[in-house]
Chimera marker file (.cmm) of the C-alpha trace (Angstrom):
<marker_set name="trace">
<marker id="1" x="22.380" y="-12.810" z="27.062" r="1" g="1" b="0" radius="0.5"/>
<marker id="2" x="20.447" y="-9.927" z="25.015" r="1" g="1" b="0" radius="0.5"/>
<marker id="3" x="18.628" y="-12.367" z="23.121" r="1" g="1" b="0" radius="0.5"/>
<marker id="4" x="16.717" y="-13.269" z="25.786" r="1" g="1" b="0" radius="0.5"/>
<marker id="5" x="15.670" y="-9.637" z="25.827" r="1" g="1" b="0" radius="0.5"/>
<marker id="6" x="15.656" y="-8.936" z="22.479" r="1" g="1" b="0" radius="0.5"/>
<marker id="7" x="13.096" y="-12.121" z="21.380" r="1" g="1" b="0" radius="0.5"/>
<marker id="8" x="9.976" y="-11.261" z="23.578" r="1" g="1" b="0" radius="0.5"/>
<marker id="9" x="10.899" y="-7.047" z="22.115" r="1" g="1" b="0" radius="0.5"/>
<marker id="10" x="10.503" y="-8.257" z="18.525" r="1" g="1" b="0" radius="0.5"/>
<marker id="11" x="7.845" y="-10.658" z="19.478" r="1" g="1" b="0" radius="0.5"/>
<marker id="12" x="5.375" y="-8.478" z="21.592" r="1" g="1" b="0" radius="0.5"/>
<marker id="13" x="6.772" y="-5.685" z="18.224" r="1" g="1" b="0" radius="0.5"/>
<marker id="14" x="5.334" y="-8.269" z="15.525" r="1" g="1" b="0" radius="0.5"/>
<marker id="15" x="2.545" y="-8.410" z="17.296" r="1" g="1" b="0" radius="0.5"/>
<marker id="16" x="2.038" y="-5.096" z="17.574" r="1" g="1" b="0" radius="0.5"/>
<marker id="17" x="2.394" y="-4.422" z="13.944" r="1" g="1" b="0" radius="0.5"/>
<marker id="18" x="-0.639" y="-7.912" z="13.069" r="1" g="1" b="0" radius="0.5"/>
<marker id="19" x="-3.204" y="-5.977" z="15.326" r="1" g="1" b="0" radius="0.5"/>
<marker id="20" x="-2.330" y="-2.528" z="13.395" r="1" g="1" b="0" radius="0.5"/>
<marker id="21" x="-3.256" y="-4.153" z="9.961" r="1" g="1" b="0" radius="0.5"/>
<marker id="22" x="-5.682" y="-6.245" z="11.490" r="1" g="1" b="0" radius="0.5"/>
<marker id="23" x="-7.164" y="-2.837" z="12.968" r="1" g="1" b="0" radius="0.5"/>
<marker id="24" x="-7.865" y="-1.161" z="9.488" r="1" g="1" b="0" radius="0.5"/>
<marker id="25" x="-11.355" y="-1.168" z="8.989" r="1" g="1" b="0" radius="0.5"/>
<marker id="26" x="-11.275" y="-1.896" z="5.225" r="1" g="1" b="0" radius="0.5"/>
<marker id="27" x="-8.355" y="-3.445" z="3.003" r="1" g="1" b="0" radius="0.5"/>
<marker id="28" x="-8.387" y="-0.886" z="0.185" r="1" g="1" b="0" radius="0.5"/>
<marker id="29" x="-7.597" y="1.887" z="3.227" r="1" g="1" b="0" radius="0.5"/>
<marker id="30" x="-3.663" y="-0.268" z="3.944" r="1" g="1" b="0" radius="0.5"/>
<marker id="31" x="-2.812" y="1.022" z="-0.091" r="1" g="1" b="0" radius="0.5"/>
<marker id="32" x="-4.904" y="4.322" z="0.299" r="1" g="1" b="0" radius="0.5"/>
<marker id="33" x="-2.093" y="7.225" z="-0.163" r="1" g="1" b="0" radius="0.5"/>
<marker id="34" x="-3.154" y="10.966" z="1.188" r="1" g="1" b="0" radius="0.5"/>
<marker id="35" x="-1.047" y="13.903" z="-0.044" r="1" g="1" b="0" radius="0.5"/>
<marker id="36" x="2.125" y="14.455" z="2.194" r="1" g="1" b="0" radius="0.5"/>
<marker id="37" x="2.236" y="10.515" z="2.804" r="1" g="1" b="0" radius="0.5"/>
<marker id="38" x="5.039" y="8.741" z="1.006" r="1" g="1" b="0" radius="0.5"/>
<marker id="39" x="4.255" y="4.925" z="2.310" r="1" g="1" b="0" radius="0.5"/>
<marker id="40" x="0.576" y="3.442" z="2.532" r="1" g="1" b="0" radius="0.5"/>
<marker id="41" x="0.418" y="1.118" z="5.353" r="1" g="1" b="0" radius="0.5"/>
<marker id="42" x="0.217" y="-1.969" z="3.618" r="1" g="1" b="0" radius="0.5"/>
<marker id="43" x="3.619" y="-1.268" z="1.893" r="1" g="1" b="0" radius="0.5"/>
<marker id="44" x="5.275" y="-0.290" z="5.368" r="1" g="1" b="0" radius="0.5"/>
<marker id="45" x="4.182" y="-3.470" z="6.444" r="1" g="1" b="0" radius="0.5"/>
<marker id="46" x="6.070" y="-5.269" z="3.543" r="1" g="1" b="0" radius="0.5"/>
<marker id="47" x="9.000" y="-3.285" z="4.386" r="1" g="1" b="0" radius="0.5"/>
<marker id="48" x="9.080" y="-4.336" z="7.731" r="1" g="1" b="0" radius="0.5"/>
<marker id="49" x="8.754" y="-8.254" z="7.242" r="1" g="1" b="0" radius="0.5"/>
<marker id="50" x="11.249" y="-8.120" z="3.907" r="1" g="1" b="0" radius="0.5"/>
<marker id="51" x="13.241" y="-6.186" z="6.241" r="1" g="1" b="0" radius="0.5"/>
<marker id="52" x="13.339" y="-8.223" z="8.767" r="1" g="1" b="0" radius="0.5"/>
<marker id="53" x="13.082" y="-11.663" z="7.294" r="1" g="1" b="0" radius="0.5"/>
<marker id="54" x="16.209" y="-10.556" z="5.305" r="1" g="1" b="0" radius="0.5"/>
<marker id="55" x="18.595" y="-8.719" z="8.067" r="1" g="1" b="0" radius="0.5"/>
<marker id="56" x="18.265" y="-11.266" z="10.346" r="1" g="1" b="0" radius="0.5"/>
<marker id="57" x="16.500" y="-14.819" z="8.948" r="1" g="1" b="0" radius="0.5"/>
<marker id="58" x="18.947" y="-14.909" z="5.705" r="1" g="1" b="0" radius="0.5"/>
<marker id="59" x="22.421" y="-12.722" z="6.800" r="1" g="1" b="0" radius="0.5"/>
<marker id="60" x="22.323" y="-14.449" z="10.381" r="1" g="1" b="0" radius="0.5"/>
<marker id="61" x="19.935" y="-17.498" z="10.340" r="1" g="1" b="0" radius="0.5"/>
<marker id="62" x="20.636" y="-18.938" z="6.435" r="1" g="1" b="0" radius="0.5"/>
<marker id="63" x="16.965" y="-18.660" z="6.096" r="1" g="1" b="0" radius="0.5"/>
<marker id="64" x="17.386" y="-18.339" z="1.791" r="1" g="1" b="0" radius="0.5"/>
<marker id="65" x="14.980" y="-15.655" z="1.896" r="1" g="1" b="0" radius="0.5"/>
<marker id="66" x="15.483" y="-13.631" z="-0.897" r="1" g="1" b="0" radius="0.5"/>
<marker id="67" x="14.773" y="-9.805" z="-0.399" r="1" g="1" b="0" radius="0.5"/>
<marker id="68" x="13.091" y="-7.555" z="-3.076" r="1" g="1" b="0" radius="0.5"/>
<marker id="69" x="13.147" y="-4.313" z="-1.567" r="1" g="1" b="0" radius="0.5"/>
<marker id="70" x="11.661" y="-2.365" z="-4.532" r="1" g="1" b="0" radius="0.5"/>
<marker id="71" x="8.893" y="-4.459" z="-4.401" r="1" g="1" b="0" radius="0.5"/>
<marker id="72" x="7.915" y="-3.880" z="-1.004" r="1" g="1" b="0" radius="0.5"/>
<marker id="73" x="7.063" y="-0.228" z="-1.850" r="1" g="1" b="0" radius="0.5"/>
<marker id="74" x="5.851" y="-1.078" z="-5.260" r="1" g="1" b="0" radius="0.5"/>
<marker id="75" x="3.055" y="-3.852" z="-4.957" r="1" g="1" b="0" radius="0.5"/>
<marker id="76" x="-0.554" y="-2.933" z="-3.855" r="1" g="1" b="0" radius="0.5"/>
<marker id="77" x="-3.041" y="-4.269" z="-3.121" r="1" g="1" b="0" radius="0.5"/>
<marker id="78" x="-1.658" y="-7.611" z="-1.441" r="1" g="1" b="0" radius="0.5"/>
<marker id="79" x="-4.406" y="-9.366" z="0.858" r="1" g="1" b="0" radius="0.5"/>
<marker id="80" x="-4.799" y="-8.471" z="4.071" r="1" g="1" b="0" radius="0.5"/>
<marker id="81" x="-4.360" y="-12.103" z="4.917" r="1" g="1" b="0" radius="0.5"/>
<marker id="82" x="-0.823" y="-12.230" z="3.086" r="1" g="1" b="0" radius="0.5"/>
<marker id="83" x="0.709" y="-9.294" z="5.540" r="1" g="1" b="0" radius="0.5"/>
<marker id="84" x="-0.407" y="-11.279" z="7.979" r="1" g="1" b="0" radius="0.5"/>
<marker id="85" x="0.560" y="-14.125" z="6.920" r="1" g="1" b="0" radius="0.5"/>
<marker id="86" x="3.887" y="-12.664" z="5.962" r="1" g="1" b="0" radius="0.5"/>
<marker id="87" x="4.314" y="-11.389" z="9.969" r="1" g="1" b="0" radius="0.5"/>
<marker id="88" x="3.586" y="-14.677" z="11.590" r="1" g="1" b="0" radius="0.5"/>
<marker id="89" x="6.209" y="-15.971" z="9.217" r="1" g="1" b="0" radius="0.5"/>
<marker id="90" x="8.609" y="-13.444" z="10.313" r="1" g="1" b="0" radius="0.5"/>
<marker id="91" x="7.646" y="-13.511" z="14.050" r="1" g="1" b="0" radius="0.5"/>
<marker id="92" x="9.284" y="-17.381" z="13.283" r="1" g="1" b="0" radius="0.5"/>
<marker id="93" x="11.910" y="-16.589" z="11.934" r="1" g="1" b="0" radius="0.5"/>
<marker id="94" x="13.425" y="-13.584" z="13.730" r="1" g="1" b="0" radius="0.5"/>
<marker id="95" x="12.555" y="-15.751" z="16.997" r="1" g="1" b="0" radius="0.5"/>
<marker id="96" x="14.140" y="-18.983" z="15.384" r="1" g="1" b="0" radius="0.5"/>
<marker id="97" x="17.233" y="-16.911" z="13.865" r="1" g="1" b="0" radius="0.5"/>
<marker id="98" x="17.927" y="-15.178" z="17.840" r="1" g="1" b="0" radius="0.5"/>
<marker id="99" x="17.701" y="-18.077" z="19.462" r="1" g="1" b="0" radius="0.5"/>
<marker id="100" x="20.390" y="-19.897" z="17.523" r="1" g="1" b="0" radius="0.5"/>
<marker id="101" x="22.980" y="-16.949" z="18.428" r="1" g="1" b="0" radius="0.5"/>
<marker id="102" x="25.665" y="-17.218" z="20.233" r="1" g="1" b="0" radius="0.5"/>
<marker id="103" x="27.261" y="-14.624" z="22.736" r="1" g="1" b="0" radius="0.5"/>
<marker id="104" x="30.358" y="-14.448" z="20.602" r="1" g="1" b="0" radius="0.5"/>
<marker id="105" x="27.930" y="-14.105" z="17.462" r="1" g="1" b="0" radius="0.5"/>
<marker id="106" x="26.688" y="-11.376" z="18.984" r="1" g="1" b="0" radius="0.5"/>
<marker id="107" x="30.156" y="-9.785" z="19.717" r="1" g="1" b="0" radius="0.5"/>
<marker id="108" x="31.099" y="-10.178" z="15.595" r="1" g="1" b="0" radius="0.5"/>
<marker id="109" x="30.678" y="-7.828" z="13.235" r="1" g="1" b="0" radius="0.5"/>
<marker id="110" x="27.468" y="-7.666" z="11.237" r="1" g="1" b="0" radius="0.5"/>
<marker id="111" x="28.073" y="-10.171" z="8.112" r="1" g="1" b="0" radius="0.5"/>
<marker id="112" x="27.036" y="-7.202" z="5.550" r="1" g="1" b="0" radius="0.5"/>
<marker id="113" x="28.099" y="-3.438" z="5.937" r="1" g="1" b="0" radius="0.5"/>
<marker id="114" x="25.107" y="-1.220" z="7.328" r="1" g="1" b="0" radius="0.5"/>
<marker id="115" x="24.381" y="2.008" z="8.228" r="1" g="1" b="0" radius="0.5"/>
<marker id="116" x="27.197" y="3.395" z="6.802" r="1" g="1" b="0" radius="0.5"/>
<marker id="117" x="30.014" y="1.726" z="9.476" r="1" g="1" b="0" radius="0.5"/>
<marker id="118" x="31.095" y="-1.314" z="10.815" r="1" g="1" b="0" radius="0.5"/>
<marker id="119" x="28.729" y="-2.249" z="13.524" r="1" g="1" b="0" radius="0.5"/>
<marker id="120" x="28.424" y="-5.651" z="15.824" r="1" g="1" b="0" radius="0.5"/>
<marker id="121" x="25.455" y="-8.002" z="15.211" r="1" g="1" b="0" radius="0.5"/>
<marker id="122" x="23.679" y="-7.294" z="19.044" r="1" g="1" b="0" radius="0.5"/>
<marker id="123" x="23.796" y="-3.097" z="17.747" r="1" g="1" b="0" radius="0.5"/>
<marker id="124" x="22.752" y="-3.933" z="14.809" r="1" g="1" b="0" radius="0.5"/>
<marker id="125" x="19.601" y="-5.882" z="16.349" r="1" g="1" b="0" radius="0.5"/>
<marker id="126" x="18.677" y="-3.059" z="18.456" r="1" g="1" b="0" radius="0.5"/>
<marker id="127" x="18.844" y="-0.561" z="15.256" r="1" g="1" b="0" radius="0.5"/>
<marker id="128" x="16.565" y="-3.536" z="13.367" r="1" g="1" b="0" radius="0.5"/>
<marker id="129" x="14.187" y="-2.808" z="16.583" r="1" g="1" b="0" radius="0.5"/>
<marker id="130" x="14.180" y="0.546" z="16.643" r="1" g="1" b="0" radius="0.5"/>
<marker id="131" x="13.174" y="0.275" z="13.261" r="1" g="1" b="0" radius="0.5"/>
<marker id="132" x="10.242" y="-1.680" z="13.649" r="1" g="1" b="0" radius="0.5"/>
<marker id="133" x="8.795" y="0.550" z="15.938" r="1" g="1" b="0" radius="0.5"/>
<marker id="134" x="9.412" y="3.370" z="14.062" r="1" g="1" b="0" radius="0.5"/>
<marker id="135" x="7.366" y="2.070" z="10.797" r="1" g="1" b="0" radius="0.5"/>
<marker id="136" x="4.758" y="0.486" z="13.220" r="1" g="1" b="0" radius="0.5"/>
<marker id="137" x="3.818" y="4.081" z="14.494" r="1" g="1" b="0" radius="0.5"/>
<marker id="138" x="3.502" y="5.131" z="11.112" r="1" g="1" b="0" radius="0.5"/>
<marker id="139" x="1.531" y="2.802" z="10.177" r="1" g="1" b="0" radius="0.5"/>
<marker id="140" x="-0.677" y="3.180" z="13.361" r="1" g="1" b="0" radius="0.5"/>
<marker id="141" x="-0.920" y="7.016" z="12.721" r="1" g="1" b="0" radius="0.5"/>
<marker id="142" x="-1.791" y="6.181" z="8.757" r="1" g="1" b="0" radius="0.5"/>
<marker id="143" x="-4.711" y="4.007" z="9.499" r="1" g="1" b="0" radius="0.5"/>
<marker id="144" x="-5.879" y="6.814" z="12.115" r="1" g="1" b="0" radius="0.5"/>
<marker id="145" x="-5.690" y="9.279" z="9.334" r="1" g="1" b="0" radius="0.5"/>
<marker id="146" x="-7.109" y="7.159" z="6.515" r="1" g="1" b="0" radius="0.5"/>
<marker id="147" x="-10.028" y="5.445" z="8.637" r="1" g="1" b="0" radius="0.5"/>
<marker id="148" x="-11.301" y="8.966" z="10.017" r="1" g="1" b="0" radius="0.5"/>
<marker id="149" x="-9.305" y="8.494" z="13.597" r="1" g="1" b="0" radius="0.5"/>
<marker id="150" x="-10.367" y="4.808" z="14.089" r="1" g="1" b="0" radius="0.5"/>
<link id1="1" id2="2" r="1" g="1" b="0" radius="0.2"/>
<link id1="2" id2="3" r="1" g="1" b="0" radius="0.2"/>
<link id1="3" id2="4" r="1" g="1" b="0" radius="0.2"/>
<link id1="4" id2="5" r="1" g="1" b="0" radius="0.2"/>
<link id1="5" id2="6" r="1" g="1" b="0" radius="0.2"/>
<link id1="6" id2="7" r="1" g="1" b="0" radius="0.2"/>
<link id1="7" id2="8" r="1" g="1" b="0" radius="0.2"/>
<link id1="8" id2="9" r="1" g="1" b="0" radius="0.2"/>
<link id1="9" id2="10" r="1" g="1" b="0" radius="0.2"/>
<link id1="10" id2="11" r="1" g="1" b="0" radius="0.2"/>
<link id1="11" id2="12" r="1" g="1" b="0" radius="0.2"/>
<link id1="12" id2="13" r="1" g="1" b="0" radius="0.2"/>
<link id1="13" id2="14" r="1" g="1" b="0" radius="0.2"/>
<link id1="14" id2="15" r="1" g="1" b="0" radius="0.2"/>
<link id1="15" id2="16" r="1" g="1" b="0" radius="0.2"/>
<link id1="16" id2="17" r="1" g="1" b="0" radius="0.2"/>
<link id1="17" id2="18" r="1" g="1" b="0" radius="0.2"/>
<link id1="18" id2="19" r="1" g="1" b="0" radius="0.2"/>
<link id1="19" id2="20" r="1" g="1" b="0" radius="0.2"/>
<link id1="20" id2="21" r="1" g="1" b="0" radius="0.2"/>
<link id1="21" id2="22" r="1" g="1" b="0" radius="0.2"/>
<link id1="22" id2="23" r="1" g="1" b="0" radius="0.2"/>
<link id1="23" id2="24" r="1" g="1" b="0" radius="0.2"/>
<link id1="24" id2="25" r="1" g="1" b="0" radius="0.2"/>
<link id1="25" id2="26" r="1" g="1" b="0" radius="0.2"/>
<link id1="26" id2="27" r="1" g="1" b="0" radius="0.2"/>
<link id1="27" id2="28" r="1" g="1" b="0" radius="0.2"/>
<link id1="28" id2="29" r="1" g="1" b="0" radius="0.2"/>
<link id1="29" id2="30" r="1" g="1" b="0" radius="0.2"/>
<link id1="30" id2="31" r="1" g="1" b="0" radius="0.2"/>
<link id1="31" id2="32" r="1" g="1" b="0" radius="0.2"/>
<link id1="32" id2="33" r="1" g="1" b="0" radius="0.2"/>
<link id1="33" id2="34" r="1" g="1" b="0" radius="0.2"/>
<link id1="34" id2="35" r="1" g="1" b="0" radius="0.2"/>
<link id1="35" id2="36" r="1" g="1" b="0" radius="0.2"/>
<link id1="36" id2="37" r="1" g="1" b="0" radius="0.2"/>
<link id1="37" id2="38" r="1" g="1" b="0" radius="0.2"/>
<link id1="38" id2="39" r="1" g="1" b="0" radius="0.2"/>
<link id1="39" id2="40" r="1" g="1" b="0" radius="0.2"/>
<link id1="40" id2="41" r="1" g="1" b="0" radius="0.2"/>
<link id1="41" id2="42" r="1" g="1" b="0" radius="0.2"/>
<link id1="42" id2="43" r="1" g="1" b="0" radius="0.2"/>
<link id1="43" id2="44" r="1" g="1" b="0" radius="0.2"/>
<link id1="44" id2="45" r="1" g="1" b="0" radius="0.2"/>
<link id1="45" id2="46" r="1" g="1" b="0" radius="0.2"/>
<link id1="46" id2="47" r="1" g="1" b="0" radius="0.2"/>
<link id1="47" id2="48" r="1" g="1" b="0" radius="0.2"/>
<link id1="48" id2="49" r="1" g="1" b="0" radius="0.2"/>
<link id1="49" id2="50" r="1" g="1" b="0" radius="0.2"/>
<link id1="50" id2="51" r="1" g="1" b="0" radius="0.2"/>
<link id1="51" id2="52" r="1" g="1" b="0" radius="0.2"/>
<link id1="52" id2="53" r="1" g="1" b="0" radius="0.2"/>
<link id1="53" id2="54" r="1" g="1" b="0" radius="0.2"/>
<link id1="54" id2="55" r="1" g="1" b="0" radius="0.2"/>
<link id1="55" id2="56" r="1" g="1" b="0" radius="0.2"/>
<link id1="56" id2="57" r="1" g="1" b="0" radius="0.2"/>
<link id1="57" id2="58" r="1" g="1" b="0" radius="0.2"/>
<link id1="58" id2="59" r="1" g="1" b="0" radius="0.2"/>
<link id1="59" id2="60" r="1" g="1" b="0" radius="0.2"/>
<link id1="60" id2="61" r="1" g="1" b="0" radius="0.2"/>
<link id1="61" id2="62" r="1" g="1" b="0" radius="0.2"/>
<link id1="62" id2="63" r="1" g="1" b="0" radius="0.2"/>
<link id1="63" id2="64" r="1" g="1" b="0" radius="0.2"/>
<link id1="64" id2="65" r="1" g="1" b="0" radius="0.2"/>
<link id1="65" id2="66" r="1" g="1" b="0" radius="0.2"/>
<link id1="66" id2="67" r="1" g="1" b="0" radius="0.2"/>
<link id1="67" id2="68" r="1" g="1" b="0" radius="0.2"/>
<link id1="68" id2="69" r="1" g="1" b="0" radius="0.2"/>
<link id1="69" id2="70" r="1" g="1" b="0" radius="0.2"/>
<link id1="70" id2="71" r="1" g="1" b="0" radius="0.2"/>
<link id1="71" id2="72" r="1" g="1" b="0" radius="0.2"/>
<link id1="72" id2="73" r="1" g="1" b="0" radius="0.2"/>
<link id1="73" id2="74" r="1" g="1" b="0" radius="0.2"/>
<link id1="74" id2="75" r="1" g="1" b="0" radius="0.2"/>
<link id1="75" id2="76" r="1" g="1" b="0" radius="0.2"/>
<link id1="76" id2="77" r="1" g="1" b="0" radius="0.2"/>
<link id1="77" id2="78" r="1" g="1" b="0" radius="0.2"/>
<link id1="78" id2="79" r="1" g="1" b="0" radius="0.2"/>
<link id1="79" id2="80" r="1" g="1" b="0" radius="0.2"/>
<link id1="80" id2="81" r="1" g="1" b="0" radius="0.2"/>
<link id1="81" id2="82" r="1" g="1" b="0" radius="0.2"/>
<link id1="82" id2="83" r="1" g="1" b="0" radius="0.2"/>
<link id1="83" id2="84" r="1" g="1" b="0" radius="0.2"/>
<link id1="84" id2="85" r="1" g="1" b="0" radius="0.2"/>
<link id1="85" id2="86" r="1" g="1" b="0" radius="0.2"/>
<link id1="86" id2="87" r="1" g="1" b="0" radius="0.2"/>
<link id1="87" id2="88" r="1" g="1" b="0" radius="0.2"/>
<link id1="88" id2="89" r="1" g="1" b="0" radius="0.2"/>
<link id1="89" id2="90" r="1" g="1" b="0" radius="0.2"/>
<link id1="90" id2="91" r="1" g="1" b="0" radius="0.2"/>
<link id1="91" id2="92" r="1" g="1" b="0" radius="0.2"/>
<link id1="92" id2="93" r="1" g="1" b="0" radius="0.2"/>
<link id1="93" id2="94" r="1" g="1" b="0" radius="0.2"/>
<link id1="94" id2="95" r="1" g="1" b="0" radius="0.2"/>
<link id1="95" id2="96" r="1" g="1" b="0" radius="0.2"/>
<link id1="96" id2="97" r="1" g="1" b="0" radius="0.2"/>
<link id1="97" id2="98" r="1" g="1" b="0" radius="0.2"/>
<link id1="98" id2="99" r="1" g="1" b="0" radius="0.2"/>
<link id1="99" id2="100" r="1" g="1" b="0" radius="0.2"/>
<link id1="100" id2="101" r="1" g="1" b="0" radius="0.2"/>
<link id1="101" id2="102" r="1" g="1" b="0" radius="0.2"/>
<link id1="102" id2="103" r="1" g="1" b="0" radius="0.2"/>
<link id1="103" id2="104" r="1" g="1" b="0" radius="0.2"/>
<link id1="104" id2="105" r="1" g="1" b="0" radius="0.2"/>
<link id1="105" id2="106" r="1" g="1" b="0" radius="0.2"/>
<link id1="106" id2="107" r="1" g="1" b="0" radius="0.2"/>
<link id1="107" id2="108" r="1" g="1" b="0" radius="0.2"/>
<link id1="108" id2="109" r="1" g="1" b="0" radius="0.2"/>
<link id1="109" id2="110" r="1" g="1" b="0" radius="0.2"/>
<link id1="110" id2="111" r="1" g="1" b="0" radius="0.2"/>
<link id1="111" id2="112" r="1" g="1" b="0" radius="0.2"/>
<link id1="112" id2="113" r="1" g="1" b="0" radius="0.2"/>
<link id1="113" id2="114" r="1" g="1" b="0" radius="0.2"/>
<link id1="114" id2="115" r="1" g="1" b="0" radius="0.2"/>
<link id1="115" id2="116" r="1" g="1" b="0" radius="0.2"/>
<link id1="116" id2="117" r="1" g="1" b="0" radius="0.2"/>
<link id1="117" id2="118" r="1" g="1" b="0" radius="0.2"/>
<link id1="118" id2="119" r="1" g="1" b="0" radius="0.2"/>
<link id1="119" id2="120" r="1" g="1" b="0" radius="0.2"/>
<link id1="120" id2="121" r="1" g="1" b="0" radius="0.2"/>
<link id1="121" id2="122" r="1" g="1" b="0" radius="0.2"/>
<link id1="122" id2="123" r="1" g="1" b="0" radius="0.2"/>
<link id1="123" id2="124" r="1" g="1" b="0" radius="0.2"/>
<link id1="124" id2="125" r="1" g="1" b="0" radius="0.2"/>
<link id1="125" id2="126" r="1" g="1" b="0" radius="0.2"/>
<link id1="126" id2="127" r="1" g="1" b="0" radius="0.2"/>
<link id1="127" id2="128" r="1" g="1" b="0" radius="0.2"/>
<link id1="128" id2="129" r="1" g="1" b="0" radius="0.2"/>
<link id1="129" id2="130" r="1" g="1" b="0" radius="0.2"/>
<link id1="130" id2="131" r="1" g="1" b="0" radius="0.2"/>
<link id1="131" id2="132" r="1" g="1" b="0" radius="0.2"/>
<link id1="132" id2="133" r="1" g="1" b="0" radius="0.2"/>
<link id1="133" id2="134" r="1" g="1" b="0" radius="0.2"/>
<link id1="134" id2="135" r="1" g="1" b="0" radius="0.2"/>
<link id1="135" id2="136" r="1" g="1" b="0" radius="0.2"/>
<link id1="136" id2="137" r="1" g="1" b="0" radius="0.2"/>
<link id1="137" id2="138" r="1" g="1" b="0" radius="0.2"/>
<link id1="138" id2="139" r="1" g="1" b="0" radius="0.2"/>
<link id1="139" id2="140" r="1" g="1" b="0" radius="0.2"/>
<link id1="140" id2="141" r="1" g="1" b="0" radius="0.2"/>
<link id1="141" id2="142" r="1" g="1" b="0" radius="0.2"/>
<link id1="142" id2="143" r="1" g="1" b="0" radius="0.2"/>
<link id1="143" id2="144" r="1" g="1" b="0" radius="0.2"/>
<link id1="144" id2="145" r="1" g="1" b="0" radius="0.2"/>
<link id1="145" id2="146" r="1" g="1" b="0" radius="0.2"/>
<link id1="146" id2="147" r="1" g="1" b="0" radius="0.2"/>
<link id1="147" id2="148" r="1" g="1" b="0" radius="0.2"/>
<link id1="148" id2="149" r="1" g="1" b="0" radius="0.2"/>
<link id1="149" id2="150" r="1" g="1" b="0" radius="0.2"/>
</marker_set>
């Protein structure tokens, strides 16, 4: 079943993203903003556990997560501890959430309309990847560029 597949991707993913805000060599550089950035680090990371925490612990697993999405670009300054906190929680919960699905839940549609079409839940997953590792390389190339190339 792809959930087999899928749980050590978003696992060995979460990680990824905990050593890339553990990695920043001061807190104050996750909210630091340079011109032609949109997105400091530290709110990418928000994004990504709200994101994920809500897509798949609350629509799928009935988690009662409640998602503020403006926040996660609005807050700064949020402890380093707190992300991480905030993606061990997630790493939980996405594994907890995958492992209760089914084949056939997998087959369904996707409880709540997304990218702009119907879609089944196992796509869906694989775009919710995909999208991790698209904010964690931004956030691994931000730190780079705020930190001097560290």
């Amino acid at each position: 079943m792809i959930t087999l597949h899928l749980i050590p991707l978003f696992q060995k993913d979460l990680d990824k993203l905990k050593e890339e805000i553990t990695l920043y060599p001061k807190d104050e550089l996750l909210w630091q903003v340079k011109e032609g950035i949109t997105n400091s680090g530290g709110n990418l990371c928000l994004h990504l556990t709200g994101n994920l925490q809500h897509y798949i612990g609350a629509v799928l697993g009935d988690s009662g997560y409640v998602r503020n999405r403006d926040a996660e670009f609005r807050l700064k300054n949020v402890p380093r501890g707190k992300l991480l906190e905030d993606i061990e929680i997630t790493r939980a919960v996405v594994t907890d959430t995958l492992e209760q699905l089914s084949k056939n839940d997998l087959q369904k549609d996707y409880p709540l309309p997304v990218i702009d079409e119907k879609t089944n839940t196992a796509y869906f997953l694989l775009h919710l990847l995909g999208h991790l590792n698209y904010h964690t390389g931004q956030i691994n190339y931000h730190r780079r560029i705020v930190s001097g190339g560290l």
